[in-house]
N, C-alpha and C positions, 0 to 999 in steps of 0.2 A: 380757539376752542376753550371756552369755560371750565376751570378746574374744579376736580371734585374732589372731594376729599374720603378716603377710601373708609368702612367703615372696617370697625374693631375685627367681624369676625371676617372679613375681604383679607384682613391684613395676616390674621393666625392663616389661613389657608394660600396664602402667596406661597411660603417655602413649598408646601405639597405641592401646589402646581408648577411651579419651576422644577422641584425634584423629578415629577412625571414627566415634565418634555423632557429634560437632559437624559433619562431611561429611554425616552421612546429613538430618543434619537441617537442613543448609543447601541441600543438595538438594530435600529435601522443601518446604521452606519457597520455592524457585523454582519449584520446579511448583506452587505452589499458588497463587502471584501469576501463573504463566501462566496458569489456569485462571479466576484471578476476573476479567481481563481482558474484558469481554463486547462484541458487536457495537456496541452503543451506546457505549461504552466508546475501544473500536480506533476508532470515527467520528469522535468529538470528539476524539482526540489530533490524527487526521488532519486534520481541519479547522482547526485549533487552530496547526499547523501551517504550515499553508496561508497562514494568516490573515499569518502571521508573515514571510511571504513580500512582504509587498503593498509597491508601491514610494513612496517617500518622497524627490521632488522630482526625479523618477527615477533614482533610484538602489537597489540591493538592499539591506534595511534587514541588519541586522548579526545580527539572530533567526534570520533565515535558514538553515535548516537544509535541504538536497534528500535528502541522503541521511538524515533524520529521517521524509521523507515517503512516500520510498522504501519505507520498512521500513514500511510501514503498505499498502502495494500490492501486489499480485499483479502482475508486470510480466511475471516468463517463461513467467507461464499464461497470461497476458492476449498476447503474442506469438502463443503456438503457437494459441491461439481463434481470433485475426484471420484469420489465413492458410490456418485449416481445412486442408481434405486438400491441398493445396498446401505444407504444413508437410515434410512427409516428404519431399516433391521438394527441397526447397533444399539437401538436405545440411550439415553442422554449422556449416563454414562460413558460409555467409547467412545459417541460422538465429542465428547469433551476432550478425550484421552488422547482420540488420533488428531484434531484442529491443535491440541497441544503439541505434539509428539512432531507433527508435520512443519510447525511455527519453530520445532529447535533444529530438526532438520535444516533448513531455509538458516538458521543464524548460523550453525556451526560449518556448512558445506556451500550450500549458496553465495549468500553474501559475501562473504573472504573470496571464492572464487572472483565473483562479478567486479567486487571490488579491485581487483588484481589486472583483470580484461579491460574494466572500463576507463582505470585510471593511467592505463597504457597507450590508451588511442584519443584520436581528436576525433570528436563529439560535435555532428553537425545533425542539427534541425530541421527536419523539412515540414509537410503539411500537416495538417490532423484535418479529420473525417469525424463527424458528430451525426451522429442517427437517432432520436429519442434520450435513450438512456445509456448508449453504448458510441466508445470512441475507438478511434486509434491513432495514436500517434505516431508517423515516420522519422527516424533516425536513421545515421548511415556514421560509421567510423572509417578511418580511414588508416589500416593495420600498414607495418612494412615489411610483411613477410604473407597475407592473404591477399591484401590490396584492402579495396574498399567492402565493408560488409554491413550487411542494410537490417536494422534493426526494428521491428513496430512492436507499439504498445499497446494493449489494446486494455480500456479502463470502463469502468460499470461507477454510474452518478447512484452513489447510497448517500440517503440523508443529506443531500443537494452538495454534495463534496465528490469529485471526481476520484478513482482508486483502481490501483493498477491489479490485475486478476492473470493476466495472461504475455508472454512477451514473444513475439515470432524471431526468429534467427534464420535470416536468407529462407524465410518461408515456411520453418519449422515449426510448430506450438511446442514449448515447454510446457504446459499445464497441458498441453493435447497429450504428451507420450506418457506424463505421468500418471496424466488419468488410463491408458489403455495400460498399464502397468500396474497400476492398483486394482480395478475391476477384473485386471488378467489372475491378480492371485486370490481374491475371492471370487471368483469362480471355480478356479481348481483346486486352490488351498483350503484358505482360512483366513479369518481374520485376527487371530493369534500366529499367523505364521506371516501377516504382513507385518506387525508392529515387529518380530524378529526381525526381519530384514528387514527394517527402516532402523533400528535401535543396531543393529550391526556396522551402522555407517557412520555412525559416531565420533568423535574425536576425542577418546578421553584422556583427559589430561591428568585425573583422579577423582577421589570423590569428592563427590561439592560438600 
């Protein structure tokens, strides 16, 4: 092949075009680790997580990540779910107040528990089930005082990343009782007598 000899303004425009491919395909190459990420996958980070949490002579061990855990949850879907059509009445305001309120509940009671269950037992995988936009992940531990008990996840793909919203317990919804437990007190209460009793459950240790 015949050499050419590149002209003046070919040559100022090389760095730009080389800059563009290395972009397009660093691009490319993050969408495609978002993509291989799979429900099973997003589970055990979250677990993994979790695990890392668990307390060590009481105290919070140093692995400790919440906002790592975070990012593996659905928390402001998981909000507007609980509260059902009562969502739209709170106005942006509450709706801020309780998706917060709800997210410290989950750090101070949640998490320390799960963390304490899940880093006691062996942690076995089984299938996931993928329908559209919604999964569920099978897990089963293997306790020595319950036996074996079977855990699913069940995750919602937001913004092409899988995230966990709901967990069944031997067939139970934890986001199912909580939602009929929220709904149950705006209905008869208030929505100033639910933030009571969620801020009642508290752990305080003093003021921040």
């Amino acid at each position: 092949m015949p050499y050419r000899r590149e002209t003046v303004t070919e040559l100022r425009r090389r760095p730009t075009r080389v800059w563009a491919s290395l972009s397009l395909g660093l691009v490319l190459a993050w969408a495609g680790l978002a993509r291989a990420e799979t429900p099973t996958q997003m589970t055990q980070q979250l677990i993994e997580s979790i695990i890392a949490c668990s307390e060590t002579n009481g105290t919070q061990p140093s692995g400790c990540d919440v906002e790592k855990i975070e990012a593996h949850l659905a928390l402001a879907q998981l909000a507007r779910w609980l509260m059902g059509p009562y969502w739209q009445d709170l106005g942006q305001e509450k709706q801020r107040d309780f998706a917060a309120l709800l997210a410290r509940l989950l750090r101070d009671i949640a998490y320390p528990r799960a963390a304490e269950f899940l880093s006691s037992n062996q942690i076995v995988y089984g299938q996931n089930h993928v329908e559209g936009q919604e999964a569920v992940v099978e897990t089963s531990l293997v306790n020595a005082e319950e036996g074996q008990v079977v855990i699913k996840y069940r995750l919602h793909l937001i913004d092409d990343r899988w995230k966990v919203w709901d967990v069944h317990l031997d067939g139970v919804s934890m986001a199912g009782n909580l939602r009929k437990q929220v709904q149950s007190i705006m209905a008869r209460r208030s929505y100033e007598e639910l933030v009571e009793r969620m801020q009642s459950k508290f752990k305080w240790d003093g003021p921040e």
